[in-house]
C-alpha positions in Angstrom: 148.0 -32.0 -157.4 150.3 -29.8 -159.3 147.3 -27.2 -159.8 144.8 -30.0 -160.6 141.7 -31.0 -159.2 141.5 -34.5 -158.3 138.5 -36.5 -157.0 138.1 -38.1 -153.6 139.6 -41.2 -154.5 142.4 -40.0 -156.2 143.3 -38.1 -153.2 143.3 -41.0 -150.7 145.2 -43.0 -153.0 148.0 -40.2 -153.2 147.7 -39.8 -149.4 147.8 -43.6 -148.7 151.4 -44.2 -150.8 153.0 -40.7 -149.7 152.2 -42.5 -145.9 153.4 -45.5 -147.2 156.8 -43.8 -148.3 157.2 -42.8 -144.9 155.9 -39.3 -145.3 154.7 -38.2 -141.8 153.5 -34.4 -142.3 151.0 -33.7 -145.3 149.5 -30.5 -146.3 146.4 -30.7 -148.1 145.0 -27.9 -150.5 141.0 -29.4 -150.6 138.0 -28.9 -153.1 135.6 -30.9 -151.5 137.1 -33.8 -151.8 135.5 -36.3 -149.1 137.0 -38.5 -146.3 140.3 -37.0 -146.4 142.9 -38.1 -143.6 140.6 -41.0 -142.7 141.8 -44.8 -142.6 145.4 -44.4 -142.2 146.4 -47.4 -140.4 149.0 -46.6 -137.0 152.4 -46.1 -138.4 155.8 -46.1 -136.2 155.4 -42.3 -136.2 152.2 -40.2 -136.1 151.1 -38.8 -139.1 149.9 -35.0 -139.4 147.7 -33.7 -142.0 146.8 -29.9 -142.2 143.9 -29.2 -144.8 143.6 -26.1 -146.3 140.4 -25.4 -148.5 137.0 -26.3 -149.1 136.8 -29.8 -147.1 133.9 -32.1 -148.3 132.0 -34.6 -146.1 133.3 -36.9 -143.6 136.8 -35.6 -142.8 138.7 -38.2 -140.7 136.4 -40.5 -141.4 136.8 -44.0 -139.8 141.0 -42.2 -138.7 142.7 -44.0 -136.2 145.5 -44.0 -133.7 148.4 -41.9 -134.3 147.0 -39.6 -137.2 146.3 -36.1 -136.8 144.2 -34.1 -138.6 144.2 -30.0 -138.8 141.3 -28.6 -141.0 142.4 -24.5 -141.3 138.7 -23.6 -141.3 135.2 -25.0 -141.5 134.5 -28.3 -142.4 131.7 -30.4 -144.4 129.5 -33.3 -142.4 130.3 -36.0 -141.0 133.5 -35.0 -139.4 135.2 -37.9 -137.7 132.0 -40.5 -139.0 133.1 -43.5 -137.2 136.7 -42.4 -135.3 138.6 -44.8 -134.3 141.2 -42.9 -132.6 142.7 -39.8 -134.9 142.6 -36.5 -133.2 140.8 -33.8 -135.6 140.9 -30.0 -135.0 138.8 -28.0 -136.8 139.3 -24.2 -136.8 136.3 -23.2 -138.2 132.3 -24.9 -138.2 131.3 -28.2 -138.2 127.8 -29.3 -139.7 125.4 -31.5 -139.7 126.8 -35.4 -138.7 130.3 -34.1 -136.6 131.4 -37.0 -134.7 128.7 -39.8 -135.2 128.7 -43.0 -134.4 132.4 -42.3 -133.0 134.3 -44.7 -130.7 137.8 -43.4 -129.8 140.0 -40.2 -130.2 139.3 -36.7 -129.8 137.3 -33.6 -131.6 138.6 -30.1 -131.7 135.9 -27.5 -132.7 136.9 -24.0 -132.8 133.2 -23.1 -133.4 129.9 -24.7 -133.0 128.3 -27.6 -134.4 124.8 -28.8 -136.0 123.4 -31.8 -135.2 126.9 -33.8 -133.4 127.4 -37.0 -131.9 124.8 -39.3 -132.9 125.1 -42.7 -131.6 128.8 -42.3 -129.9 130.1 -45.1 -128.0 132.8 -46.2 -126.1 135.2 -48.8 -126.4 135.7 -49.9 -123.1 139.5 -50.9 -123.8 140.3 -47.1 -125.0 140.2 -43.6 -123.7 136.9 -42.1 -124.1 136.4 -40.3 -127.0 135.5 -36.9 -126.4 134.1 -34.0 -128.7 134.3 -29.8 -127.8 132.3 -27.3 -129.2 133.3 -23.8 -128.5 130.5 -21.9 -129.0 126.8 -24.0 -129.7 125.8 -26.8 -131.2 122.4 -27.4 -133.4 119.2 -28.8 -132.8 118.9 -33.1 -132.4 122.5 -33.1 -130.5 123.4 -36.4 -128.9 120.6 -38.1 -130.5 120.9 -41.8 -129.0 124.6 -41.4 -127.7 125.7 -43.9 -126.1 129.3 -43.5 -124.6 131.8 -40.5 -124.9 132.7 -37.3 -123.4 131.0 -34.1 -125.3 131.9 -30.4 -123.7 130.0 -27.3 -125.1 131.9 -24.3 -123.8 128.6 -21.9 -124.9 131.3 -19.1 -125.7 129.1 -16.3 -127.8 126.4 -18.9 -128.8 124.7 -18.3 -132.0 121.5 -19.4 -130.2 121.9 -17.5 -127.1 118.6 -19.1 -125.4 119.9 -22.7 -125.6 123.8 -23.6 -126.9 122.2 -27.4 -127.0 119.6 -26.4 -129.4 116.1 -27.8 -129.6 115.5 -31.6 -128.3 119.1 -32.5 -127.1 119.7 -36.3 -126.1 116.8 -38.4 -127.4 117.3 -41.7 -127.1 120.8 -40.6 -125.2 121.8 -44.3 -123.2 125.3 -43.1 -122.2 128.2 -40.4 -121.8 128.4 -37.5 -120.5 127.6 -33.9 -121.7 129.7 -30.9 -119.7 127.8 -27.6 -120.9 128.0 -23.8 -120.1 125.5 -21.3 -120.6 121.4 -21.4 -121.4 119.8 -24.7 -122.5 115.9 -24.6 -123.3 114.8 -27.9 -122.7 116.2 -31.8 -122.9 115.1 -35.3 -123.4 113.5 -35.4 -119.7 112.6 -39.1 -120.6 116.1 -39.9 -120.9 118.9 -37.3 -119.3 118.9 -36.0 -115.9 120.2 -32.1 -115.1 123.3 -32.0 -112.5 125.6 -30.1 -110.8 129.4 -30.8 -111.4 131.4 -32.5 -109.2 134.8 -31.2 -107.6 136.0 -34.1 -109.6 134.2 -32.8 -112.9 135.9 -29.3 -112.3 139.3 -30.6 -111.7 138.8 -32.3 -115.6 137.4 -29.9 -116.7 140.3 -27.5 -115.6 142.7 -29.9 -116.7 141.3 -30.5 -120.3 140.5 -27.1 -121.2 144.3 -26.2 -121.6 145.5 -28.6 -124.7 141.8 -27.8 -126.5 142.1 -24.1 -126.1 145.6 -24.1 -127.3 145.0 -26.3 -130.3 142.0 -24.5 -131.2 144.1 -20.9 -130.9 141.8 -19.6 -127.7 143.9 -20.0 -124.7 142.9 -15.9 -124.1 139.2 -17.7 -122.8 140.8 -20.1 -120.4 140.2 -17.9 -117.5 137.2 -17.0 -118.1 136.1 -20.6 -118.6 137.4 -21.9 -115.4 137.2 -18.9 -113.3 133.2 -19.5 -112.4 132.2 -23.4 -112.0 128.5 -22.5 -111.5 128.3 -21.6 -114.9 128.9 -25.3 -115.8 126.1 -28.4 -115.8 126.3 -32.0 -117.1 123.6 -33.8 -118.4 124.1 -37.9 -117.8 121.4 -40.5 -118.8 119.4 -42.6 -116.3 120.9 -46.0 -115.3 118.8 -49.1 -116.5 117.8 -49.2 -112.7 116.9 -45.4 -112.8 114.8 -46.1 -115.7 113.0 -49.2 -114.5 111.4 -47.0 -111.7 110.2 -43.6 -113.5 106.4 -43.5 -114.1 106.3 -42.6 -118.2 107.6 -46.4 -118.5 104.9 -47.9 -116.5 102.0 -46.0 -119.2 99.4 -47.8 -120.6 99.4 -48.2 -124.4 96.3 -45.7 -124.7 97.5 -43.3 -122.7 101.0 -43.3 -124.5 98.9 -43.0 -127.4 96.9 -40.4 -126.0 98.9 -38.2 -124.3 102.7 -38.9 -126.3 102.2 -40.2 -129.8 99.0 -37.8 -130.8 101.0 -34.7 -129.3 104.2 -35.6 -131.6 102.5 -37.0 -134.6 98.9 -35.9 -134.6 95.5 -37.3 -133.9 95.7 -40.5 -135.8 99.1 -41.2 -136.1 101.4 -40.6 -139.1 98.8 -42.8 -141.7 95.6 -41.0 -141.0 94.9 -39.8 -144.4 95.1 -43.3 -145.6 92.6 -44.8 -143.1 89.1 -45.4 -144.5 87.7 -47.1 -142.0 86.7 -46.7 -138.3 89.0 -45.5 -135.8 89.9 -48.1 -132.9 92.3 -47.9 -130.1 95.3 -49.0 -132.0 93.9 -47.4 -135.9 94.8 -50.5 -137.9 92.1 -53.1 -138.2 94.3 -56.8 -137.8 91.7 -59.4 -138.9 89.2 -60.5 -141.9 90.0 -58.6 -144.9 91.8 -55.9 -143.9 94.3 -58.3 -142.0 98.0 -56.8 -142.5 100.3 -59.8 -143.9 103.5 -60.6 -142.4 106.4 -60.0 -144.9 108.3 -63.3 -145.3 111.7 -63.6 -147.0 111.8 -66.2 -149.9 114.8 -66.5 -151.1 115.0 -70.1 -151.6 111.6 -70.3 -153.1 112.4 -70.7 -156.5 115.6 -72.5 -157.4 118.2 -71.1 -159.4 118.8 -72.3 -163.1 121.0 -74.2 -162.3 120.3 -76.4 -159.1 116.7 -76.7 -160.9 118.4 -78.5 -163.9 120.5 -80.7 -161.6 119.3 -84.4 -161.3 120.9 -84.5 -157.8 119.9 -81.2 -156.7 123.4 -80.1 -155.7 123.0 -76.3 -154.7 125.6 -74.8 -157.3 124.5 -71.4 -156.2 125.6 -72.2 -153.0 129.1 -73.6 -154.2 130.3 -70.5 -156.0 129.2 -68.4 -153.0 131.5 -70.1 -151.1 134.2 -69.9 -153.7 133.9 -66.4 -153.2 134.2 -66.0 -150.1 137.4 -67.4 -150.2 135.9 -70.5 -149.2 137.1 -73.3 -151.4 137.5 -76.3 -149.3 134.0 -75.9 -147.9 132.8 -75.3 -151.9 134.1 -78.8 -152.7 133.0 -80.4 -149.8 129.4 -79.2 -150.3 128.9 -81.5 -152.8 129.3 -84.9 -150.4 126.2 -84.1 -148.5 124.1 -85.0 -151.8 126.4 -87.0 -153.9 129.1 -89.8 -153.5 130.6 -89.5 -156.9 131.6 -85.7 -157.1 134.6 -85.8 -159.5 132.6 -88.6 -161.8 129.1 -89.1 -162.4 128.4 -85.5 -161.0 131.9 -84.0 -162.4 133.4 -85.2 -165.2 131.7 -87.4 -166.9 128.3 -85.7 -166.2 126.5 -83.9 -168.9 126.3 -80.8 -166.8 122.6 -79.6 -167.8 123.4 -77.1 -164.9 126.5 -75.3 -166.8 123.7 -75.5 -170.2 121.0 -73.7 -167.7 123.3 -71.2 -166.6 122.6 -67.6 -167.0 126.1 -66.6 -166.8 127.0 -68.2 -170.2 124.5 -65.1 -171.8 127.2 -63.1 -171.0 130.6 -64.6 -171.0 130.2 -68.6 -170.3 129.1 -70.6 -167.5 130.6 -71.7 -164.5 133.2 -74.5 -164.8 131.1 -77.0 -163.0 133.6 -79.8 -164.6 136.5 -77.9 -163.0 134.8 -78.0 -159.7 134.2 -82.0 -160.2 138.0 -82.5 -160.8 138.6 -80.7 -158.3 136.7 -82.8 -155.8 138.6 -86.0 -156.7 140.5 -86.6 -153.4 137.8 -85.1 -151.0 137.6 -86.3 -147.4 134.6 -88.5 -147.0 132.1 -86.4 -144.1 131.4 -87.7 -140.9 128.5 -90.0 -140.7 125.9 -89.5 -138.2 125.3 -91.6 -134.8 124.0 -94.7 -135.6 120.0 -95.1 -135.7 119.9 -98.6 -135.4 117.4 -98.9 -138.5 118.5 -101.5 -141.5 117.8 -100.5 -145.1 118.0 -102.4 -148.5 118.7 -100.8 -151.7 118.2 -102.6 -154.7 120.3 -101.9 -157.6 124.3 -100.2 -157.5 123.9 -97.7 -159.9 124.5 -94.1 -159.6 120.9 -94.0 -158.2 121.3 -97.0 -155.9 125.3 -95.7 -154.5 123.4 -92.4 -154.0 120.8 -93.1 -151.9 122.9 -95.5 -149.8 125.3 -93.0 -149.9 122.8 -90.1 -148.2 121.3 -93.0 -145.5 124.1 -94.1 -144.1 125.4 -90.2 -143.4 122.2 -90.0 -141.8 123.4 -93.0 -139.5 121.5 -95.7 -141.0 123.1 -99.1 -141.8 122.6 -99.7 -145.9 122.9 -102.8 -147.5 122.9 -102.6 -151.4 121.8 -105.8 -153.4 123.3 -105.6 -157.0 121.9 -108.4 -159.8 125.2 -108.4 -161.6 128.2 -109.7 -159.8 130.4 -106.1 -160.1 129.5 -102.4 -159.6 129.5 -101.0 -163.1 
């Protein structure tokens, strides 16, 4: 901005108002600045946005419906992390992270990729997304994808023996991957090697024309459509599929055996910290070496607060609420231990939690007589079904109110006995 670096957020607060001002074509001169063109809501025309420059990580990150994005050369990782509908062209490289975890809209790569779509889905309301790689992509492509359309055209490959790279599709659940050219090996376990279809042709035939021309290419089209044998698609096995191949039926030593020592080495990945004999599974699980089982304890110790409260009302809990956005809920908390919320524990109350509270070492405590007055009108909670069990409390005191206050919304029927002839 007029001659200026800015930082990210700068940036994306300049783009978001010149959107909001109804600008609908932005050009972008980038120095790394992250996540441009991403999270522009859908406006009542598209929005374009050409980037010229270095562009940092995540371009189009999280963009949706209606934006476009143009990056005039190579871009940073993380191209369209999260899509949720913006169409990105990238004329140029794309690196490590391009299009993961992606749901909707559409990748343009002029060149080739690293290690694309990770964990790509489908949104089964949408479009598919889909992702196109001119010439390769890198090694751990399509780790654990899971929905989506990915075509590799294999077009002078950096890695001419494979244009998937090494160990394609682990963990790949679903999609589809159109390819062209040499591929030196796949995730066997998961993805099965096919033919396309008349039908997959036709597609790909049809789709190739808008990619080629917004990636500046259309000179290729023939010869990427003029061969169909020089195409594949790799497509995960159904659940079904799965159920009935052999390596899922393995016993736990020979997947240890024959799997886990092969990829991680005799022993496993903490053999230079075992000590002791080596067993089938190398941990020992009982006497003294017995592993423990991590436990949350959050509610172990008791704030300051709710420890210095006589009534034990949770005001932890209360100002989580409140900050939530919760307020009726952080008022009403208080019923379920007390009767007398706006009084004895509000108002009048000495408020040993507000002394006890941390907060006041910075600033001052929480306004726990704020949050009594507050509570003066509250809606009395519902009581419980009835138990049919009779109890007597002596004395109507604070004490005496309280408890019959907490039986009877437990369903009990209370009857207090009071010496005096009022209820002081």
């Amino acid at each position: 901005m007029r001659g200026k670096r800015v930082p990210s957020r700068v940036l994306e607060e300049f783009i978001q108002e010149a959107v909001k001002q109804e600008a609908r074509n932005l050009y972008i001169y980038a120095d790394g600045q992250q996540g441009i063109g991403g999270r522009i809501y859908p406006q009542t025309e598209p929005v374009k946005i050409i980037i010229e420059g270095p562009v940092g990580q995540r371009c189009g990150s999280m963009g949706m419906f209606g934006t476009e994005i143009v990056v005039k050369g190579s871009a940073s990782d993380d191209v369209g992390w999260l899509n949720c509908g913006a169409r990105i062209t990238v004329l140029g490289d794309v690196t490590n992270g391009a299009w993961n975890a992606a749901t909707q809209g559409i990748l343009y790569v002029q060149g080739g990729g690293a290690r694309c779509d990770t964990m790509t889905k489908h949104n089964p309301r949408f479009d598919l997304p889909q992702s196109w790689y001119f010439r390769d992509v890198g090694d751990s492509f399509a780790e654990f994808k899971a929905g989506g359309i990915t075509v590799v055209c294999g077009v002078n490959p950096r890695n001419p023996r494979t244009v998937l790279g090494y160990k394609p599709c682990v963990g790949m659940v679903g999609g589809i991957i159109y390819f062209r050219g040499k591929i030196d090996g796949y995730s066997e376990r998961d993805v099965k090697l096919l033919e396309i279809t008349e039908q997959d042709r036709q597609w790909l035939t049809e789709k190739l024309k808008p990619y080629l021309t917004a990636i500046e290419r259309m000179e290729y089209y023939e010869e990427l459509t003029k061969n169909p044998n020089e195409w594949h698609k790799l497509v995960p096995y159904t659940p079904q599929e799965r159920r009935q191949r052999r390596w899922f039926k393995i016993s736990i030593e020979d997947l240890r055996k024959n799997y886990w020592k092969e990829e991680v080495g005799k022993g496993g990945i903490f053999v230079e910290y075992i000590d002791h004999e080596m067993t089938t599974i190398p941990y020992i699980v009982r006497g003294e070496f017995c592993r423990y089982k991590p436990v949350w304890a959050n509610e172990k110790y008791l704030p300051p607060c709710t420890y210095s409260c006589p009534t034990s009302i949770p005001i932890h809990k209360r100002t989580a609420l409140i900050r939530l956005g919760k307020i009726k809920e952080a008022l009403e908390l208080v019923l379920d231990y007390s009767p007398l919320p706006a009084t004895v524990c509000g108002m009048i109350c000495p408020n040993l939690c507000m002394q006890a509270c941390t907060r006041g070492m910075i600033d001052m405590p929480i306004s726990v007589k704020k949050l009594g007055k507050a509570s003066a009108e509250l809606t009395p909670p519902k009581k419980a079904k009835p138990t049919g069990h009779k109890i007597a409390v002596i004395g109507a005191g604070p004490a005496g109110m309280s408890v019959a206050w907490l039986l009877t919304l437990k369903g009990h029927s209370v009857t207090i006995y009071e010496a005096t002839n009022a209820i002081d």
